[in-house]
C-alpha atoms as one frame of an Amber mdcrd trajectory, in Angstrom:
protein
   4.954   7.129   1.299   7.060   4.654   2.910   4.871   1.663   1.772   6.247
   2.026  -1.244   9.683   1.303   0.111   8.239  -1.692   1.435   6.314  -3.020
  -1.694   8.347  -5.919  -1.517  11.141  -5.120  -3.286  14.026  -5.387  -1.043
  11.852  -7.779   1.163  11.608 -10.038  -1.961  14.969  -9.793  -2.801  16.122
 -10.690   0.497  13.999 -13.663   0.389  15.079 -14.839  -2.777  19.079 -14.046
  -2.047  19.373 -13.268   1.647  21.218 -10.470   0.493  22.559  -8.406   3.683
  22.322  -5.078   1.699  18.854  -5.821   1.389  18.237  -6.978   4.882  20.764
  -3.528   6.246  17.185  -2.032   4.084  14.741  -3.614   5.694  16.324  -2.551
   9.187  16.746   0.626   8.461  12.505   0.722   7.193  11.436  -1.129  10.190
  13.358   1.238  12.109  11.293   4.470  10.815   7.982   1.803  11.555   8.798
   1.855  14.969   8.783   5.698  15.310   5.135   5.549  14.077   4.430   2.788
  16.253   5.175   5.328  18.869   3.348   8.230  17.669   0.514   6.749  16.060
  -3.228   7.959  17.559  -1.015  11.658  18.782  -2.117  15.243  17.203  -1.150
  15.756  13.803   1.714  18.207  15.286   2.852  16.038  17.543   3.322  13.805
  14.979   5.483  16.063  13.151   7.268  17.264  15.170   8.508  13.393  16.352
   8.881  13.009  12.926  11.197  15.778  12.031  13.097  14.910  15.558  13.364
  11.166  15.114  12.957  10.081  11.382  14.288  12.843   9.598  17.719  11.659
  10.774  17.249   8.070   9.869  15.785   9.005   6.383  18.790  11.475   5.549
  21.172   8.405   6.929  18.927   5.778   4.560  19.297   8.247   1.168  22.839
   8.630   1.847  23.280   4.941   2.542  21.438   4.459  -0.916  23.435   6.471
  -2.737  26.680   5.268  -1.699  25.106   1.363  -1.912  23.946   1.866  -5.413
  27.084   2.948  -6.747  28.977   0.135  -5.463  26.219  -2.295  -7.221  25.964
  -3.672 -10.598  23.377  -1.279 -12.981  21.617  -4.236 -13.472  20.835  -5.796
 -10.489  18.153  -6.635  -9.033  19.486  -4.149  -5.551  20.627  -1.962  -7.945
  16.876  -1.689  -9.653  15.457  -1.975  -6.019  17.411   1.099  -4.927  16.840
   3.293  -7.833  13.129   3.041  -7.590  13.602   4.075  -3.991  15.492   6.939
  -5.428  13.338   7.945  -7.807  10.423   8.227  -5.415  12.345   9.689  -2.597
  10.105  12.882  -2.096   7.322  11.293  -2.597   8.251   8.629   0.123   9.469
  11.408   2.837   6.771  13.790   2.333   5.053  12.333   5.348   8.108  13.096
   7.111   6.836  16.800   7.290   3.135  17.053   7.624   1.416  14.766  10.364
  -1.744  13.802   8.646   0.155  11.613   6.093   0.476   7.794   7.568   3.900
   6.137   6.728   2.275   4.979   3.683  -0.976   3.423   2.326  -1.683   0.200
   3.888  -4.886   0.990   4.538  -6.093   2.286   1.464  -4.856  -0.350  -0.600
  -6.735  -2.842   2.073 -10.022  -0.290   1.080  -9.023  -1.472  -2.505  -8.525
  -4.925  -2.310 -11.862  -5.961  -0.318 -13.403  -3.836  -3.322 -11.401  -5.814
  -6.009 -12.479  -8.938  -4.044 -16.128  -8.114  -4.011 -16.065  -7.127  -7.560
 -14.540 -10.220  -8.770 -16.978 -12.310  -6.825 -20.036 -10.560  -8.221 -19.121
 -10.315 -11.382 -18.334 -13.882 -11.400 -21.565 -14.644 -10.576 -23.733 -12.074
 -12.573 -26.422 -14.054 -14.642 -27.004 -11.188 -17.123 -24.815  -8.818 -18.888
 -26.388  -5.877 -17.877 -25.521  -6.399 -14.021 -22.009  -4.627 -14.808 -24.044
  -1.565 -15.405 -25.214  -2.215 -11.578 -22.881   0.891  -9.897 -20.311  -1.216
  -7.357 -20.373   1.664  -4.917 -23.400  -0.095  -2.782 -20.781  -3.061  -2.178
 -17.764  -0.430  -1.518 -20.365   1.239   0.890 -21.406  -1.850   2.664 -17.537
  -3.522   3.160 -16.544  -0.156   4.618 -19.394  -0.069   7.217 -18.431  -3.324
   7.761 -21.732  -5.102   6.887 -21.894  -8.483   6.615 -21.829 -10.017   3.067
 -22.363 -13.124   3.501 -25.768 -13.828   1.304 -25.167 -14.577  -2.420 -25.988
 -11.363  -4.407 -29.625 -11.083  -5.654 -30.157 -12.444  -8.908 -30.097  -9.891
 -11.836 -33.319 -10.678 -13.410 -34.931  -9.273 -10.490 -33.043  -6.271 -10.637
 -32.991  -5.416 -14.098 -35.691  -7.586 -15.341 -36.348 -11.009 -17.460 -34.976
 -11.771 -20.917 -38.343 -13.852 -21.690 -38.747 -13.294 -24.814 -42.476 -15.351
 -24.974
């Protein structure tokens, strides 16, 4: 998936050097974006068949432009290491080129992920009792992606899992 060209490599190295090689990369991503900007919401098969019209070209164009780019780069720069993990994931990244279920990549997954990471950290940070990690985190997963509001502190453990008085 595409997201993975945009993981910030060449968008950090940009930032960091301005380099124009990485900034030509950038283009030539936001370029493919703008194809699913167009598409996005259609058929599965509509979306294919846009894709295989429109951003095949422009991905054949970017691995060629890749190849040629790396091997006029230093091995151990930080474009060269930038384009080789592009390489090296190259099927992986096109694959949604040719089947019109796959997004561009996984933005919204890893958004899933990171408001469970989030709510984990916060109620784990604020568990009383050791035995709350044995509490299952799928009831806050469930609740974040119906979009329930959170906004109460979590119940104390005792009452879920009991008292430690130990009278």
């Amino acid at each position: 998936m595409l997201g993975t060209l945009r993981d910030r490599k060449f968008f950090d190295l940009h930032a960091a050097t301005e380099s124009p090689v990485a900034r030509e990369a950038l283009e030539r991503i936001a370029a493919l974006y703008q194809i699913e900007a167009h598409i996005r919401g259609k058929p599965p098969d509509a979306r294919r068949a846009a894709r295989e019209e429109r951003a095949a070209p422009l991905l054949n164009n970017l691995y060629d432009w890749l190849k040629s780019t790396v091997r006029e780069t230093s091995k151990k720069s930080e474009l060269a290491r930038a384009i080789g993990y592009t390489l090296s994931r190259w099927q992986a990244l096109t694959r949604y080129c040719h089947d019109g279920r796959i997004e561009i990549d996984n933005n919204a997954a890893e958004r899933a992920l990171r408001a469970v990471a989030l709510a984990a950290k916060i109620f784990y940070s604020q568990a009383p009792m050791p035995e709350v990690s044995a509490l299952p985190l799928s009831t806050v997963s469930s609740a974040l992606q119906s979009s329930l509001a959170l906004t109460q502190k979590p119940i104390c453990a005792r009452s879920c899992v009991g008292s430690r008085n130990t009278r």
